[in-house]
C-alpha positions in Angstrom: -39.3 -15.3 -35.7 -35.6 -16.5 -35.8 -34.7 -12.9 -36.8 -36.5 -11.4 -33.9 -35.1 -13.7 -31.6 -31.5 -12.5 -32.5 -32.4 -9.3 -32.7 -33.6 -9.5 -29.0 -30.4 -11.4 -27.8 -27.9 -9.3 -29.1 -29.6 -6.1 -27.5 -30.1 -8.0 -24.2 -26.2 -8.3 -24.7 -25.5 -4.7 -25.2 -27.7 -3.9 -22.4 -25.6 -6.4 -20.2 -22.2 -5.2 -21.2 -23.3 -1.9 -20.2 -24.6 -2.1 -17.2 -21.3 -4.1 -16.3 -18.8 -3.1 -13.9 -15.4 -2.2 -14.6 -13.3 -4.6 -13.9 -11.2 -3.8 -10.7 -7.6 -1.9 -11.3 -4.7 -0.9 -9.3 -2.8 2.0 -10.8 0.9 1.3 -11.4 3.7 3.8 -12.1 3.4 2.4 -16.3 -0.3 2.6 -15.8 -3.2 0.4 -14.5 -3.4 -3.2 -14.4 -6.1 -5.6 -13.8 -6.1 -6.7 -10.1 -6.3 -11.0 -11.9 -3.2 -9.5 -13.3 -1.2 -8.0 -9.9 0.2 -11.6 -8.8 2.2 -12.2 -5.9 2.3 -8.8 -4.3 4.6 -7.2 -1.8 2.3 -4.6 0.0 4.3 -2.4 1.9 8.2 -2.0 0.5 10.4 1.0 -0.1 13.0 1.9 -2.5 14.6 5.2 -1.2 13.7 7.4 1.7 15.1 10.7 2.9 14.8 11.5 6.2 16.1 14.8 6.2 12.7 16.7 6.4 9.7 18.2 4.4 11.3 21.7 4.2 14.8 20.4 2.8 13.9 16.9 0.5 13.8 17.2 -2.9 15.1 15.8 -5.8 18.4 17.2 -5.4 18.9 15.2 -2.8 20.0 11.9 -4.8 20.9 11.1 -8.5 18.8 8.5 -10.0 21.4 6.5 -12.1 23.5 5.8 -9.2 20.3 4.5 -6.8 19.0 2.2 -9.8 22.5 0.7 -10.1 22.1 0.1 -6.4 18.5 -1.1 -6.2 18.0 -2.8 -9.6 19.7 -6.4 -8.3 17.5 -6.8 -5.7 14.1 -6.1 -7.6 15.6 -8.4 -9.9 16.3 -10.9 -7.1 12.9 -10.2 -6.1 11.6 -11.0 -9.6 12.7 -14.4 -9.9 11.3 -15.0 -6.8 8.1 -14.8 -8.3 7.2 -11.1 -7.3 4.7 -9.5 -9.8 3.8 -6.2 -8.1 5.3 -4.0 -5.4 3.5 -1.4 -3.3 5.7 1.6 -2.5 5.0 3.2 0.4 7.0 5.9 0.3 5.2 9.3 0.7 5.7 12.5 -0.5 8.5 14.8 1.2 10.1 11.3 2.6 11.7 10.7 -0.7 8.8 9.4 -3.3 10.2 10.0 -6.6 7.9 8.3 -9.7 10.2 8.9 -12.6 12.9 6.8 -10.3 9.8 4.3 -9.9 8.9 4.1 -13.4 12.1 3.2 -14.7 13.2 0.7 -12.0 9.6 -1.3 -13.0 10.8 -0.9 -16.5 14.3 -2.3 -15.9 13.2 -5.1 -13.4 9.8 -6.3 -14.9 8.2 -5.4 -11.6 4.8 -3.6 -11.4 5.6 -0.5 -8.8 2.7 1.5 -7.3 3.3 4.5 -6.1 0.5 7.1 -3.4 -0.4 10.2 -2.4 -1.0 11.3 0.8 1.4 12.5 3.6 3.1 11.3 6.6 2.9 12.3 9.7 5.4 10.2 12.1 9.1 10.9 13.2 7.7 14.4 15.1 5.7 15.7 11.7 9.3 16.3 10.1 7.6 15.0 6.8 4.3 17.0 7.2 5.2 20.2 4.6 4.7 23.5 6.2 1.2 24.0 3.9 -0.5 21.5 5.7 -0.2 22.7 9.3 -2.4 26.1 7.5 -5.1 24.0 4.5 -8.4 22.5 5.7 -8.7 18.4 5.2 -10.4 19.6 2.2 -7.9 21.5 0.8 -5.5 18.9 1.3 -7.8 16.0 0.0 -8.4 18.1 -3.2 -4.3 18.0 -3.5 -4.1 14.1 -3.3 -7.0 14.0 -5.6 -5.4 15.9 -8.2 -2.6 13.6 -8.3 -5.0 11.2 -8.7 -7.1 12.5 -11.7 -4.1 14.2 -13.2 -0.9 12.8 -12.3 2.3 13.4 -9.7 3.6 17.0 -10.3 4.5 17.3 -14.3 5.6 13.0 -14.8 1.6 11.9 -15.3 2.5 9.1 -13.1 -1.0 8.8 -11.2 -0.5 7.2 -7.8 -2.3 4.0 -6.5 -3.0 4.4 -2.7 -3.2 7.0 0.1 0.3 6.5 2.2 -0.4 8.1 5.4 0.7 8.5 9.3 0.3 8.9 12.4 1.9 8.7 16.0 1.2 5.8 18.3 -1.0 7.8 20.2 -4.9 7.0 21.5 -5.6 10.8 20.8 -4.9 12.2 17.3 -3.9 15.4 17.7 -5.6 18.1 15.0 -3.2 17.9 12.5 -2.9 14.0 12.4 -7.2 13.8 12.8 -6.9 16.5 9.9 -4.4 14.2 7.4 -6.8 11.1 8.6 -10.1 13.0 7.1 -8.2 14.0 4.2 -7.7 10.5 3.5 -11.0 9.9 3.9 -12.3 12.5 1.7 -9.6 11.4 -1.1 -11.0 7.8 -0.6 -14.4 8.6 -0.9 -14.1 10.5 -4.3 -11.4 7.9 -5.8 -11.9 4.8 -4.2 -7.8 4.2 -3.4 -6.9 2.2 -0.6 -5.9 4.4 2.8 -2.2 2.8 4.1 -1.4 4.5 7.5 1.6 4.0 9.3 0.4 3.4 12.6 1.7 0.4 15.1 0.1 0.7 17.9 -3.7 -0.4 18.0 -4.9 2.5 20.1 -3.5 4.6 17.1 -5.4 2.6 14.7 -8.7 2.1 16.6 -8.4 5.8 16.8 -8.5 6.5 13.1 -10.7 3.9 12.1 -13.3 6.1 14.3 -12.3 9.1 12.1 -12.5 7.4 8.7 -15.8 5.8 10.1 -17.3 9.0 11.3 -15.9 10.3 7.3 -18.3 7.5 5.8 -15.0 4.9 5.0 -16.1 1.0 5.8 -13.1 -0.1 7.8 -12.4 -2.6 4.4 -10.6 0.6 3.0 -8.5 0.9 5.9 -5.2 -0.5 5.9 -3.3 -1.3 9.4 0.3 -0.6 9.0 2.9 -2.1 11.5 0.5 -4.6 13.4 2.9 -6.4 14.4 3.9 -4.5 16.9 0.4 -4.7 18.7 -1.2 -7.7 20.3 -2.6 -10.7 18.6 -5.8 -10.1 20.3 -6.2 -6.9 18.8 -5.5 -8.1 15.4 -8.1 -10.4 15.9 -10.8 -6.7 17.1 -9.4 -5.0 14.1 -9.8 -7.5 11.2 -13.3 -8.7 12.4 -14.3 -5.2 12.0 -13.3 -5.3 8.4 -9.8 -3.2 8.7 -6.7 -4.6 7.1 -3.9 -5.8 9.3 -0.9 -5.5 8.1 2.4 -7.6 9.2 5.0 -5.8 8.2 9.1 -5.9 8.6 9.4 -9.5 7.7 13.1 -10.3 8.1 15.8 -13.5 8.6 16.0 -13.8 12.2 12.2 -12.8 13.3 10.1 -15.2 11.1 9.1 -17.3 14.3 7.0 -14.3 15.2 5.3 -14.3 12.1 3.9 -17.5 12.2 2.6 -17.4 15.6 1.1 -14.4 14.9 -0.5 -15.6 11.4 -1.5 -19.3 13.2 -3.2 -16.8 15.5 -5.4 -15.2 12.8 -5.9 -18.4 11.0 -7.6 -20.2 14.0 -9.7 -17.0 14.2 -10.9 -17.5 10.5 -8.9 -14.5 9.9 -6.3 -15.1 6.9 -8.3 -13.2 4.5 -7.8 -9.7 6.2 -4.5 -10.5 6.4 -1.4 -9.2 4.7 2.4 -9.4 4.8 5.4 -8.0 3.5 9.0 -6.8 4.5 9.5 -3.1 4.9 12.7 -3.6 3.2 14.8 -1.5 0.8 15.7 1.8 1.8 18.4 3.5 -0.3 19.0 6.0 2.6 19.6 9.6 1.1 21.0 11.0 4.3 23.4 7.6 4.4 23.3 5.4 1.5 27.2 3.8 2.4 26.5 2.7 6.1 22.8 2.1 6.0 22.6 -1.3 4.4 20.2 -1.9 2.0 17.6 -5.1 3.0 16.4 -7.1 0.3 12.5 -8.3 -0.5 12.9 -12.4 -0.5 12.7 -13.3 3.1 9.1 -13.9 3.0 9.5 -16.5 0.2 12.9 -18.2 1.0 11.7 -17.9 5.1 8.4 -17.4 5.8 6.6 -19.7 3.2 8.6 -23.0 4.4 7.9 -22.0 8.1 4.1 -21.4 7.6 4.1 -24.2 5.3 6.0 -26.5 8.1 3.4 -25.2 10.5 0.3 -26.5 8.7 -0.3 -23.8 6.1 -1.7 -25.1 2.9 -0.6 -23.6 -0.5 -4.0 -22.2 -0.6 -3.9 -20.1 2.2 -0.5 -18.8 1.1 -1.8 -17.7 -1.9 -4.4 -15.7 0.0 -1.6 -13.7 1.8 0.4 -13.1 -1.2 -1.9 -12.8 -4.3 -5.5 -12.3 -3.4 -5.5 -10.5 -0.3 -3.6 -7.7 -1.8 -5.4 -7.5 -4.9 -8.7 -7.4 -3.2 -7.1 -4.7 -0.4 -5.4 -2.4 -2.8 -7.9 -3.2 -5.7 -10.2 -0.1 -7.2 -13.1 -0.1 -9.4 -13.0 2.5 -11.5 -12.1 3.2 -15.1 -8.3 5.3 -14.2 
């Protein structure tokens, strides 16, 4: 009877392990890493960016030895602040270059995570000419692609869906085409959709498209809300969406914390994140554009909220667990 009995429990146990989920993953530039595993995160940071325009960016542009002598100190700055993981949201044909990724999280100890998608601010400059002509289709099975089988030739696989928009109520067709093609990438891979957005019209406007796509508004990530009202923070995140307080910086951190009090008296914190925008190795100007490092939030921000009331708890929502569970995908990458 003993026999059967073991018999029956270990199959019960193969049954269970196989009917398990996979345990959720972001995908890194070295390769995916248990969300448990993602640690403080920084959600929306940059490293380099080219302004110049879809038709004329490339890498060409900038030579990757002398931009990692640049950058490297402040990711190391950043790392002995305690920063795990880093979400770059620089998009394609705006100066998103993986190898340059790859080997600034090797040198820095940093998990980087790098997107697909494209961006459709600063008057569609970084919108390639192919888009304007493809079906949201066509361009979701691009981005999906990426996904499956890595950026271009590197195998580097991205880990979100950077896009943007205008700060318009209206989308106009090509920005309501980039939104669906989000959508449609989201749907068949499960990343995360980051839009550049600011103003909340903008954003109510393509939650209704990713909605009307089938998206929960949980996939949705609000870029540059803090630029809209704390009231509509409060609409947004009750619906589900991400909002995301971005551009962090020395001399604005006063803002912050009103606007995080705000969301904490709401019963809010968890749809919360926050990061600093910062880096920027400008290609068009890398002497006089002056590169902002990533530590305000911790040598600032923290003290503040903390001074304000905050407990050590709720900061760890905003840093560690709120991005893990907004960026964080089940599947077996």
């Amino acid at each position: 009877m003993k026999q059967y009995t073991t018999l029956l429990f270990l199959l019960l146990s193969v049954i269970l392990t196989g009917c398990r989920q996979p345990s959720p993953s972001i995908m890194t530039v070295a390769g995916p890493v248990n969300i448990r595993d993602m640690g403080i995160t920084l959600p929306h940071e940059h490293v380099l960016v080219d302004f110049i325009g879809a038709d004329s960016t490339g890498y060409h542009r900038w030579n990757r030895d002398t931009v990692v002598a640049k950058v490297l100190p402040y990711l190391i700055e950043a790392r002995q602040n305690g920063i795990i993981t880093m979400i770059e949201c620089t998009p394609a044909y705006l100066g998103r270059d993986p190898l340059l990724l790859q080997e600034l999280s090797r040198l820095s100890g940093i998990n980087i995570v790098t997107n697909t998608g494209y961006y459709g601010a600063i008057n569609n400059k970084a919108i390639p000419a192919h888009a304007f002509d493809e079906t949201a289709d066509q361009l979701a099975a691009r981005w999906i692609e990426e996904y499956e089988n890595g950026i271009e030739n590197t195998g580097i696989k991205p880990g979100f869906i950077k896009i943007a928009v205008p700060g318009d109520s209206v989308l106009s067709p090509i920005h309501d085409k980039i939104v669906r093609a989000a959508a449609r990438t989201h749907l068949k891979t499960g990343l995360a959709i980051n839009a550049h957005t600011g103003p909340a019209a903008a954003a109510i406007a393509e939650l209704h498209v990713l909605q009307e796509e089938g998206v929960k508004p949980s996939a949705f990530i609000w870029t540059h809300a803090q630029g809209a009202s704390q009231e509509s923070h409060v609409t947004l995140a009750r619906q589900g969406a991400w909002v995301s307080l971005d551009n962090v910086m020395p001399d604005n951190t006063d803002r912050y914390v009103s606007m995080l009090i705000n969301l904490k008296n709401n019963n809010l914190l968890n749809r919360v994140l926050i990061s600093h925008d910062a880096g920027w190795y400008d290609v068009i100007d890398p002497e006089s554009v002056q590169y902002r490092g990533y530590t305000a939030i911790f040598t600032l921000l923290k003290p503040a909220l903390i001074h304000a009331g905050f407990t050590e708890e709720e900061w760890r929502m905003l840093v560690v667990e709120n991005p893990a569970e907004a960026y964080g995908v089940n599947s077996k990458q």
